[in-house]
C-alpha positions in Angstrom: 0.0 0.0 0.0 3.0 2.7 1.0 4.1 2.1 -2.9 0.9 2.5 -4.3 1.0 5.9 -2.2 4.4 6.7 -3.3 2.9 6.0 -7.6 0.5 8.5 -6.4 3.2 10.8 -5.2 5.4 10.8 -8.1 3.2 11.0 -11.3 0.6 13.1 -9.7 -2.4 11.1 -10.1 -4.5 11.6 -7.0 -7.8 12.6 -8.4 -10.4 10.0 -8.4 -8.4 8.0 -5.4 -10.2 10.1 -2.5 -8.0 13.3 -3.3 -8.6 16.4 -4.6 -6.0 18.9 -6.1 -5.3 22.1 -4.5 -5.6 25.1 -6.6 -2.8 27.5 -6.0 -3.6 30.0 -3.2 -1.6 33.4 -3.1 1.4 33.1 0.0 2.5 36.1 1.4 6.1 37.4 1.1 7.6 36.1 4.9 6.3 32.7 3.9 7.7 32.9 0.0 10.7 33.9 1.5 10.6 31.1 4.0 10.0 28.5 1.1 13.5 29.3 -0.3 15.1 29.2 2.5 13.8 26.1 3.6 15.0 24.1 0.5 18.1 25.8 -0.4 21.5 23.9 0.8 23.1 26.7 1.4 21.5 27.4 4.5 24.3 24.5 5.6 27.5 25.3 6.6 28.9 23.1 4.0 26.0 23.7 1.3 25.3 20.0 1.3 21.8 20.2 3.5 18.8 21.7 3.9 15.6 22.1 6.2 13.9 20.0 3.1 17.1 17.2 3.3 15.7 16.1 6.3 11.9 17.0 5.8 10.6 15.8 2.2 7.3 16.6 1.0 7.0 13.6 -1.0 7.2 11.6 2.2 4.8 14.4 3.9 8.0 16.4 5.3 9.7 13.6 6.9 13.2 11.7 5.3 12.4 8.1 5.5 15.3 7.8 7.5 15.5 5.7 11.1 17.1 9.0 12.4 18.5 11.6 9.9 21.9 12.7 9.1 23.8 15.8 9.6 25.7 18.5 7.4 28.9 16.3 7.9 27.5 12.5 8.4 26.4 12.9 12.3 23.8 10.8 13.1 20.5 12.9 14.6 19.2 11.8 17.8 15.9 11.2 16.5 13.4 10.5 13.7 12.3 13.1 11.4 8.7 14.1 12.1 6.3 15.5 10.1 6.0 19.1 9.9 1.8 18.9 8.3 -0.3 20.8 10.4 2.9 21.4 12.6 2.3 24.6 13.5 -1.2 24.0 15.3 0.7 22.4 18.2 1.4 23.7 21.2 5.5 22.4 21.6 7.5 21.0 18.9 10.4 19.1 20.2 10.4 14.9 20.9 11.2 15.5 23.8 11.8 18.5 25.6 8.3 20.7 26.1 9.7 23.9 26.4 10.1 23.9 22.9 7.0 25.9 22.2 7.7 27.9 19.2 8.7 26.8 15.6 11.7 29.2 15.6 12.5 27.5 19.1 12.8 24.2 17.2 14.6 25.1 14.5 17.1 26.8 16.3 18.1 23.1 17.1 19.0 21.8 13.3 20.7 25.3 12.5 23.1 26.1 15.1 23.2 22.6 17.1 26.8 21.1 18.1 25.8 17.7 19.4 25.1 16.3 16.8 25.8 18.9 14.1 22.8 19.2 11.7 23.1 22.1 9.7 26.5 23.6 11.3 25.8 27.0 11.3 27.1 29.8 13.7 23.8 31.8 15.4 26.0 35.0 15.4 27.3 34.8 11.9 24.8 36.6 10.0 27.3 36.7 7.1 26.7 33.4 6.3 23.2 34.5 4.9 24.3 37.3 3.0 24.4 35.0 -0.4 20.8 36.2 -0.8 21.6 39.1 -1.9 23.1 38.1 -4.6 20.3 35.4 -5.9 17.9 36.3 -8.7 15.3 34.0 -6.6 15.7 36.2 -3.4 16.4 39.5 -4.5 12.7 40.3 -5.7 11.5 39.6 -2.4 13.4 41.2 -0.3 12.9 44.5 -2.5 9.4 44.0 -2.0 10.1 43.8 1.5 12.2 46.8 1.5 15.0 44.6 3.9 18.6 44.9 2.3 19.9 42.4 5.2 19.4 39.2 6.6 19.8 37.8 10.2 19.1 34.4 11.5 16.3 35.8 13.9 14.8 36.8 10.4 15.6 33.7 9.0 13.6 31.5 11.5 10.9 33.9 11.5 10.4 33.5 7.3 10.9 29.3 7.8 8.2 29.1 10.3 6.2 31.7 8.4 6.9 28.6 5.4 5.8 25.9 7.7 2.7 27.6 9.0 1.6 27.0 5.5 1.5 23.3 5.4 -1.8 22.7 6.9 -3.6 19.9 4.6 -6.9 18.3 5.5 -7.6 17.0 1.8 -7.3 12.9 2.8 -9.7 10.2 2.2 -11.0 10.2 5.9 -11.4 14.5 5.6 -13.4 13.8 2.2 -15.7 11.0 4.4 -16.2 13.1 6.7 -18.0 15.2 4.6 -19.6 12.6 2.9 -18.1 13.3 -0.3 -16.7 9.3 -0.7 -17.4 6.4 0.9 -15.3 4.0 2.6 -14.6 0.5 1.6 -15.5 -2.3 4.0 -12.0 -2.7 5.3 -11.6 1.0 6.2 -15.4 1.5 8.0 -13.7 -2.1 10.1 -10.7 0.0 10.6 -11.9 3.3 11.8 -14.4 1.4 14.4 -11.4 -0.5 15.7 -9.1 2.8 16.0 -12.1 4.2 18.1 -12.6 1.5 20.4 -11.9 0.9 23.8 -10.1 -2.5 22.5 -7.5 -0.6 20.8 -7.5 2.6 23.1 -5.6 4.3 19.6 -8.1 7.5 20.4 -6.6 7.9 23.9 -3.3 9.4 22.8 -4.3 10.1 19.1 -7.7 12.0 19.0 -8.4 15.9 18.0 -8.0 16.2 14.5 -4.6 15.5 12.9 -4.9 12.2 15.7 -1.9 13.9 18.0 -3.5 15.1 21.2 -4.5 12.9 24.0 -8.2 12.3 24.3 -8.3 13.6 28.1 -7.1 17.2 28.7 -5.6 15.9 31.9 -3.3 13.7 29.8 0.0 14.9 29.0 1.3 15.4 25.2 4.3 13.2 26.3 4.1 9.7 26.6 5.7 6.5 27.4 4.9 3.6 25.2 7.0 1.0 26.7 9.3 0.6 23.8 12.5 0.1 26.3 12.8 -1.0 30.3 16.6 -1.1 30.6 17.9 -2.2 34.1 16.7 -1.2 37.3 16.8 2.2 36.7 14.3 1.5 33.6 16.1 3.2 31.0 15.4 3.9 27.0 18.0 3.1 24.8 21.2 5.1 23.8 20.5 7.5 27.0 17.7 9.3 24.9 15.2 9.1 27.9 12.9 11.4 26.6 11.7 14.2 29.1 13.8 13.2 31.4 16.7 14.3 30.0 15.1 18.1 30.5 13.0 17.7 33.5 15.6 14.3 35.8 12.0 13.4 37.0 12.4 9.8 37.1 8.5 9.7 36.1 9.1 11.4 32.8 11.5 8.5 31.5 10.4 7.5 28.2 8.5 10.0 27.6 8.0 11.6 24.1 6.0 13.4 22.4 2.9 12.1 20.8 3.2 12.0 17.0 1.0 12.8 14.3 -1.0 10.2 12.9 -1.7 12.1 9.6 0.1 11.0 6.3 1.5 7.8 8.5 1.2 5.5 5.4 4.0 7.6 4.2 6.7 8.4 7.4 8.0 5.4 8.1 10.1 3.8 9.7 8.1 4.9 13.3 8.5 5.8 16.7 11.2 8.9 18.2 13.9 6.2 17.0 12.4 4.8 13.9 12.4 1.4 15.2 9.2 0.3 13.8 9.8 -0.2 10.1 6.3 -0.2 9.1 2.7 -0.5 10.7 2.1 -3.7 10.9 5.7 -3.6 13.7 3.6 -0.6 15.3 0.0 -2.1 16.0 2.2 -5.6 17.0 3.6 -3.3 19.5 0.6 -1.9 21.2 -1.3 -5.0 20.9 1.4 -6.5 23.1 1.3 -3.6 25.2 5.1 -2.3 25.3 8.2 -3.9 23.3 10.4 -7.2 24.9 14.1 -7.2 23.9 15.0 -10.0 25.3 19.2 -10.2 25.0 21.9 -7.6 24.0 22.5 -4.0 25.7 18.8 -3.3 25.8 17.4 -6.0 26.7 14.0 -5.4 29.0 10.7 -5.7 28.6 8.6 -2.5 27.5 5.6 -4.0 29.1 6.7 -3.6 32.7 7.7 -0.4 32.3 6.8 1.8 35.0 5.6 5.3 33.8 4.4 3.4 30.4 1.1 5.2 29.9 -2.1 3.2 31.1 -4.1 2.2 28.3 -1.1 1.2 26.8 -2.1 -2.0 28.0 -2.4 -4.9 25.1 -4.8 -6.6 23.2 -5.7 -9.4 21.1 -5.9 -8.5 17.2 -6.4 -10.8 14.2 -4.7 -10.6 11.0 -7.9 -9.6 9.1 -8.2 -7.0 11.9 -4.5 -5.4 11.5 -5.3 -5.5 7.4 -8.3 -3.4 8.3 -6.8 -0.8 10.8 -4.0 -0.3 8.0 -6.8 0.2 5.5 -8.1 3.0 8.1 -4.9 4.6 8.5 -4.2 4.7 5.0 -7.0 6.8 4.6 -5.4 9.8 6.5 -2.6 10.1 2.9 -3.0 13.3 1.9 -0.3 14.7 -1.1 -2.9 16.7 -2.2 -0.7 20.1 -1.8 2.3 18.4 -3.8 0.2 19.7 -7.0 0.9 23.4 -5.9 4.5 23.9 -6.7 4.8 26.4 -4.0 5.3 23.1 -1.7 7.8 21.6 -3.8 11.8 22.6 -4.5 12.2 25.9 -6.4 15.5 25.2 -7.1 14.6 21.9 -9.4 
Protein backbone atom coordinates (compact mmCIF):
# COMPACT_ATOMS: atom_id res chain seq x y z
CA UNK A 1 0.00 0.00 0.00
CA UNK A 2 2.99 2.68 1.05
CA UNK A 3 4.15 2.07 -2.91
CA UNK A 4 0.93 2.55 -4.26
CA UNK A 5 1.02 5.90 -2.17
CA UNK A 6 4.42 6.74 -3.30
CA UNK A 7 2.94 6.04 -7.57
CA UNK A 8 0.52 8.55 -6.43
CA UNK A 9 3.21 10.82 -5.17
CA UNK A 10 5.39 10.84 -8.09
CA UNK A 11 3.20 10.96 -11.29
CA UNK A 12 0.56 13.05 -9.70
CA UNK A 13 -2.36 11.14 -10.10
CA UNK A 14 -4.49 11.63 -7.02
CA UNK A 15 -7.81 12.65 -8.41
CA UNK A 16 -10.40 10.00 -8.40
CA UNK A 17 -8.41 8.00 -5.35
CA UNK A 18 -10.18 10.13 -2.51
CA UNK A 19 -8.02 13.30 -3.25
CA UNK A 20 -8.59 16.40 -4.61
CA UNK A 21 -6.03 18.91 -6.10
CA UNK A 22 -5.34 22.13 -4.48
CA UNK A 23 -5.60 25.12 -6.58
CA UNK A 24 -2.79 27.53 -5.97
CA UNK A 25 -3.56 30.03 -3.22
CA UNK A 26 -1.64 33.40 -3.09
CA UNK A 27 1.41 33.09 -0.05
CA UNK A 28 2.50 36.07 1.40
CA UNK A 29 6.07 37.40 1.09
CA UNK A 30 7.57 36.08 4.94
CA UNK A 31 6.31 32.69 3.86
CA UNK A 32 7.67 32.89 0.00
CA UNK A 33 10.67 33.89 1.47
CA UNK A 34 10.60 31.08 3.97
CA UNK A 35 9.99 28.45 1.10
CA UNK A 36 13.47 29.34 -0.34
CA UNK A 37 15.06 29.22 2.55
CA UNK A 38 13.78 26.14 3.57
CA UNK A 39 14.97 24.12 0.46
CA UNK A 40 18.13 25.81 -0.35
CA UNK A 41 21.47 23.87 0.78
CA UNK A 42 23.10 26.70 1.42
CA UNK A 43 21.49 27.38 4.54
CA UNK A 44 24.29 24.46 5.57
CA UNK A 45 27.51 25.32 6.63
CA UNK A 46 28.89 23.14 4.03
CA UNK A 47 25.97 23.68 1.34
CA UNK A 48 25.35 20.02 1.33
CA UNK A 49 21.83 20.18 3.51
CA UNK A 50 18.83 21.69 3.92
CA UNK A 51 15.58 22.11 6.20
CA UNK A 52 13.86 19.97 3.07
CA UNK A 53 17.09 17.24 3.27
CA UNK A 54 15.67 16.08 6.35
CA UNK A 55 11.89 17.04 5.79
CA UNK A 56 10.60 15.81 2.23
CA UNK A 57 7.34 16.63 0.96
CA UNK A 58 7.05 13.58 -0.99
CA UNK A 59 7.22 11.65 2.21
CA UNK A 60 4.78 14.40 3.92
CA UNK A 61 7.97 16.39 5.29
CA UNK A 62 9.66 13.62 6.90
CA UNK A 63 13.24 11.70 5.27
CA UNK A 64 12.44 8.10 5.54
CA UNK A 65 15.28 7.81 7.51
CA UNK A 66 15.53 5.74 11.08
CA UNK A 67 17.06 8.96 12.38
CA UNK A 68 18.52 11.61 9.94
CA UNK A 69 21.94 12.71 9.10
CA UNK A 70 23.84 15.80 9.65
CA UNK A 71 25.67 18.45 7.40
CA UNK A 72 28.94 16.34 7.94
CA UNK A 73 27.53 12.55 8.39
CA UNK A 74 26.37 12.90 12.27
CA UNK A 75 23.78 10.81 13.10
CA UNK A 76 20.52 12.95 14.60
CA UNK A 77 19.18 11.83 17.81
CA UNK A 78 15.86 11.23 16.49
CA UNK A 79 13.35 10.48 13.68
CA UNK A 80 12.31 13.13 11.38
CA UNK A 81 8.71 14.10 12.06
CA UNK A 82 6.25 15.52 10.12
CA UNK A 83 5.98 19.10 9.88
CA UNK A 84 1.83 18.94 8.26
CA UNK A 85 -0.27 20.84 10.43
CA UNK A 86 2.85 21.38 12.60
CA UNK A 87 2.29 24.57 13.46
CA UNK A 88 -1.24 23.96 15.32
CA UNK A 89 0.68 22.44 18.21
CA UNK A 90 1.44 23.68 21.17
CA UNK A 91 5.46 22.40 21.58
CA UNK A 92 7.48 20.99 18.94
CA UNK A 93 10.35 19.06 20.23
CA UNK A 94 10.35 14.91 20.87
CA UNK A 95 11.25 15.52 23.84
CA UNK A 96 11.85 18.51 25.60
CA UNK A 97 8.25 20.68 26.12
CA UNK A 98 9.70 23.87 26.38
CA UNK A 99 10.11 23.89 22.89
CA UNK A 100 7.02 25.92 22.21
CA UNK A 101 7.65 27.89 19.17
CA UNK A 102 8.67 26.80 15.62
CA UNK A 103 11.74 29.23 15.61
CA UNK A 104 12.50 27.48 19.13
CA UNK A 105 12.76 24.23 17.22
CA UNK A 106 14.65 25.09 14.50
CA UNK A 107 17.11 26.82 16.29
CA UNK A 108 18.15 23.13 17.08
CA UNK A 109 18.96 21.80 13.27
CA UNK A 110 20.70 25.26 12.48
CA UNK A 111 23.07 26.06 15.07
CA UNK A 112 23.18 22.56 17.10
CA UNK A 113 26.76 21.11 18.15
CA UNK A 114 25.76 17.71 19.36
CA UNK A 115 25.08 16.26 16.81
CA UNK A 116 25.78 18.94 14.13
CA UNK A 117 22.85 19.19 11.74
CA UNK A 118 23.12 22.12 9.71
CA UNK A 119 26.46 23.64 11.26
CA UNK A 120 25.85 26.99 11.28
CA UNK A 121 27.09 29.76 13.71
CA UNK A 122 23.84 31.75 15.43
CA UNK A 123 25.97 34.96 15.42
CA UNK A 124 27.33 34.79 11.91
CA UNK A 125 24.75 36.63 9.97
CA UNK A 126 27.33 36.73 7.15
CA UNK A 127 26.66 33.35 6.28
CA UNK A 128 23.23 34.48 4.89
CA UNK A 129 24.28 37.27 2.95
CA UNK A 130 24.39 34.96 -0.37
CA UNK A 131 20.79 36.15 -0.76
CA UNK A 132 21.57 39.11 -1.94
CA UNK A 133 23.12 38.10 -4.64
CA UNK A 134 20.26 35.37 -5.89
CA UNK A 135 17.87 36.34 -8.69
CA UNK A 136 15.26 34.01 -6.64
CA UNK A 137 15.68 36.25 -3.36
CA UNK A 138 16.39 39.51 -4.47
CA UNK A 139 12.73 40.25 -5.70
CA UNK A 140 11.50 39.59 -2.40
CA UNK A 141 13.35 41.16 -0.34
CA UNK A 142 12.87 44.51 -2.49
CA UNK A 143 9.43 44.02 -2.00
CA UNK A 144 10.05 43.83 1.46
CA UNK A 145 12.16 46.78 1.51
CA UNK A 146 15.00 44.63 3.90
CA UNK A 147 18.61 44.94 2.26
CA UNK A 148 19.88 42.43 5.19
CA UNK A 149 19.43 39.21 6.64
CA UNK A 150 19.76 37.79 10.24
CA UNK A 151 19.10 34.40 11.47
CA UNK A 152 16.31 35.84 13.86
CA UNK A 153 14.77 36.77 10.40
CA UNK A 154 15.59 33.66 8.96
CA UNK A 155 13.63 31.51 11.50
CA UNK A 156 10.86 33.95 11.45
CA UNK A 157 10.44 33.50 7.26
CA UNK A 158 10.91 29.28 7.81
CA UNK A 159 8.23 29.14 10.31
CA UNK A 160 6.18 31.72 8.38
CA UNK A 161 6.92 28.61 5.44
CA UNK A 162 5.77 25.88 7.65
CA UNK A 163 2.72 27.63 9.02
CA UNK A 164 1.61 26.98 5.51
CA UNK A 165 1.48 23.31 5.38
CA UNK A 166 -1.84 22.68 6.92
CA UNK A 167 -3.59 19.95 4.56
CA UNK A 168 -6.93 18.30 5.54
CA UNK A 169 -7.60 16.95 1.76
CA UNK A 170 -7.30 12.93 2.83
CA UNK A 171 -9.66 10.17 2.17
CA UNK A 172 -11.01 10.20 5.85
CA UNK A 173 -11.45 14.50 5.55
CA UNK A 174 -13.40 13.80 2.18
CA UNK A 175 -15.67 10.98 4.39
CA UNK A 176 -16.22 13.14 6.69
CA UNK A 177 -17.97 15.19 4.63
CA UNK A 178 -19.58 12.64 2.94
CA UNK A 179 -18.06 13.33 -0.27
CA UNK A 180 -16.68 9.33 -0.66
CA UNK A 181 -17.37 6.42 0.91
CA UNK A 182 -15.28 4.05 2.58
CA UNK A 183 -14.59 0.47 1.65
CA UNK A 184 -15.45 -2.34 4.03
CA UNK A 185 -12.02 -2.65 5.35
CA UNK A 186 -11.64 1.05 6.25
CA UNK A 187 -15.40 1.50 7.96
CA UNK A 188 -13.65 -2.14 10.10
CA UNK A 189 -10.66 -0.04 10.58
CA UNK A 190 -11.94 3.30 11.81
CA UNK A 191 -14.35 1.37 14.42
CA UNK A 192 -11.42 -0.51 15.67
CA UNK A 193 -9.10 2.78 15.99
CA UNK A 194 -12.06 4.17 18.07
CA UNK A 195 -12.62 1.49 20.41
CA UNK A 196 -11.87 0.89 23.82
CA UNK A 197 -10.10 -2.54 22.54
CA UNK A 198 -7.47 -0.64 20.85
CA UNK A 199 -7.53 2.60 23.08
CA UNK A 200 -5.55 4.27 19.63
CA UNK A 201 -8.06 7.50 20.43
CA UNK A 202 -6.56 7.88 23.94
CA UNK A 203 -3.35 9.40 22.76
CA UNK A 204 -4.28 10.10 19.08
CA UNK A 205 -7.70 11.99 19.01
CA UNK A 206 -8.38 15.87 18.02
CA UNK A 207 -7.99 16.19 14.45
CA UNK A 208 -4.56 15.49 12.91
CA UNK A 209 -4.94 12.24 15.66
CA UNK A 210 -1.86 13.91 18.03
CA UNK A 211 -3.51 15.06 21.23
CA UNK A 212 -4.52 12.90 23.97
CA UNK A 213 -8.22 12.32 24.26
CA UNK A 214 -8.32 13.56 28.15
CA UNK A 215 -7.11 17.19 28.66
CA UNK A 216 -5.56 15.89 31.93
CA UNK A 217 -3.26 13.70 29.84
CA UNK A 218 -0.04 14.85 28.95
CA UNK A 219 1.31 15.38 25.23
CA UNK A 220 4.31 13.23 26.31
CA UNK A 221 4.07 9.73 26.61
CA UNK A 222 5.73 6.54 27.36
CA UNK A 223 4.89 3.59 25.22
CA UNK A 224 7.02 1.02 26.70
CA UNK A 225 9.32 0.62 23.79
CA UNK A 226 12.49 0.07 26.32
CA UNK A 227 12.77 -0.99 30.27
CA UNK A 228 16.58 -1.07 30.56
CA UNK A 229 17.90 -2.19 34.08
CA UNK A 230 16.74 -1.20 37.31
CA UNK A 231 16.77 2.20 36.73
CA UNK A 232 14.33 1.49 33.56
CA UNK A 233 16.09 3.24 31.04
CA UNK A 234 15.44 3.88 26.99
CA UNK A 235 18.02 3.08 24.77
CA UNK A 236 21.17 5.15 23.79
CA UNK A 237 20.49 7.47 27.00
CA UNK A 238 17.67 9.28 24.86
CA UNK A 239 15.23 9.09 27.93
CA UNK A 240 12.89 11.35 26.62
CA UNK A 241 11.71 14.21 29.11
CA UNK A 242 13.78 13.17 31.39
CA UNK A 243 16.73 14.34 30.01
CA UNK A 244 15.07 18.10 30.52
CA UNK A 245 13.02 17.70 33.52
CA UNK A 246 15.59 14.28 35.80
CA UNK A 247 11.99 13.45 36.96
CA UNK A 248 12.37 9.84 37.06
CA UNK A 249 8.45 9.71 36.08
CA UNK A 250 9.11 11.43 32.84
CA UNK A 251 11.52 8.49 31.52
CA UNK A 252 10.44 7.53 28.17
CA UNK A 253 8.53 9.98 27.61
CA UNK A 254 8.01 11.64 24.12
CA UNK A 255 6.03 13.42 22.37
CA UNK A 256 2.86 12.13 20.76
CA UNK A 257 3.23 11.99 16.96
CA UNK A 258 0.96 12.81 14.29
CA UNK A 259 -1.01 10.17 12.92
CA UNK A 260 -1.67 12.08 9.63
CA UNK A 261 0.12 11.01 6.34
CA UNK A 262 1.47 7.83 8.54
CA UNK A 263 1.25 5.50 5.40
CA UNK A 264 4.04 7.61 4.18
CA UNK A 265 6.68 8.36 7.35
CA UNK A 266 8.01 5.42 8.13
CA UNK A 267 10.07 3.83 9.69
CA UNK A 268 8.14 4.90 13.26
CA UNK A 269 8.47 5.81 16.72
CA UNK A 270 11.20 8.89 18.24
CA UNK A 271 13.86 6.25 17.04
CA UNK A 272 12.38 4.77 13.88
CA UNK A 273 12.44 1.42 15.17
CA UNK A 274 9.19 0.30 13.77
CA UNK A 275 9.84 -0.20 10.14
CA UNK A 276 6.34 -0.18 9.11
CA UNK A 277 2.68 -0.46 10.67
CA UNK A 278 2.07 -3.67 10.89
CA UNK A 279 5.68 -3.61 13.73
CA UNK A 280 3.65 -0.57 15.33
CA UNK A 281 0.03 -2.07 16.02
CA UNK A 282 2.22 -5.55 17.00
CA UNK A 283 3.60 -3.32 19.50
CA UNK A 284 0.64 -1.90 21.24
CA UNK A 285 -1.31 -4.98 20.88
CA UNK A 286 1.38 -6.51 23.13
CA UNK A 287 1.31 -3.60 25.16
CA UNK A 288 5.06 -2.33 25.27
CA UNK A 289 8.15 -3.93 23.26
CA UNK A 290 10.35 -7.20 24.94
CA UNK A 291 14.08 -7.24 23.87
CA UNK A 292 14.97 -10.05 25.26
CA UNK A 293 19.19 -10.15 24.96
CA UNK A 294 21.91 -7.58 23.99
CA UNK A 295 22.55 -4.04 25.68
CA UNK A 296 18.82 -3.33 25.77
CA UNK A 297 17.44 -5.99 26.75
CA UNK A 298 14.01 -5.38 28.98
CA UNK A 299 10.74 -5.68 28.63
CA UNK A 300 8.58 -2.45 27.46
CA UNK A 301 5.63 -3.97 29.12
CA UNK A 302 6.69 -3.61 32.73
CA UNK A 303 7.69 -0.38 32.31
CA UNK A 304 6.76 1.82 35.04
CA UNK A 305 5.65 5.32 33.81
CA UNK A 306 4.38 3.39 30.40
CA UNK A 307 1.08 5.19 29.88
CA UNK A 308 -2.13 3.19 31.08
CA UNK A 309 -4.13 2.22 28.29
CA UNK A 310 -1.13 1.20 26.83
CA UNK A 311 -2.06 -2.01 27.97
CA UNK A 312 -2.38 -4.87 25.10
CA UNK A 313 -4.85 -6.55 23.22
CA UNK A 314 -5.73 -9.42 21.12
CA UNK A 315 -5.91 -8.45 17.19
CA UNK A 316 -6.35 -10.82 14.21
CA UNK A 317 -4.68 -10.64 10.96
CA UNK A 318 -7.94 -9.58 9.07
CA UNK A 319 -8.20 -6.96 11.87
CA UNK A 320 -4.46 -5.35 11.54
CA UNK A 321 -5.28 -5.46 7.41
CA UNK A 322 -8.28 -3.39 8.32
CA UNK A 323 -6.75 -0.82 10.84
CA UNK A 324 -4.00 -0.26 8.00
CA UNK A 325 -6.79 0.25 5.54
CA UNK A 326 -8.13 2.99 8.10
CA UNK A 327 -4.92 4.57 8.45
CA UNK A 328 -4.21 4.65 5.02
CA UNK A 329 -7.03 6.79 4.61
CA UNK A 330 -5.35 9.79 6.46
CA UNK A 331 -2.56 10.12 2.89
CA UNK A 332 -3.04 13.31 1.93
CA UNK A 333 -0.32 14.69 -1.14
CA UNK A 334 -2.90 16.72 -2.18
CA UNK A 335 -0.66 20.08 -1.82
CA UNK A 336 2.34 18.42 -3.82
CA UNK A 337 0.24 19.67 -6.98
CA UNK A 338 0.90 23.42 -5.87
CA UNK A 339 4.55 23.93 -6.69
CA UNK A 340 4.76 26.37 -3.95
CA UNK A 341 5.32 23.10 -1.70
CA UNK A 342 7.79 21.58 -3.81
CA UNK A 343 11.79 22.56 -4.54
CA UNK A 344 12.16 25.93 -6.39
CA UNK A 345 15.54 25.16 -7.08
CA UNK A 346 14.64 21.87 -9.40
Amino acid sequence: MKYFYIILIITGVIVGSGFVINKTPQHNLDAQIGRLLFFDTRLSINKTKSCASCHNPKLAFTDGELTSKGAFGDTVKRNAPTLINLADNETFNWADEKIVTLQQQSSIPLFGKHPVEMGNDSINNELLQFVFKDEKYLPLFNQKGISTLNWRMAKDFIAAFVTQLKFHNSKYDLWKKKKVKFSEDELAGEKLFFSDKTNCRKCHSSNDFDEPEFTRMNHYQNIGLYNIGRDSLYAHNDNGLYNETNDRDDIGKFKIPSLRNIAITAPYFHDGTAANLNEVIEHYARGGRLIEKGEFAGDGKLHPSKNQFVEGFTITTKEKKQLISFLNTLTDTSYLADKFYTNPFK
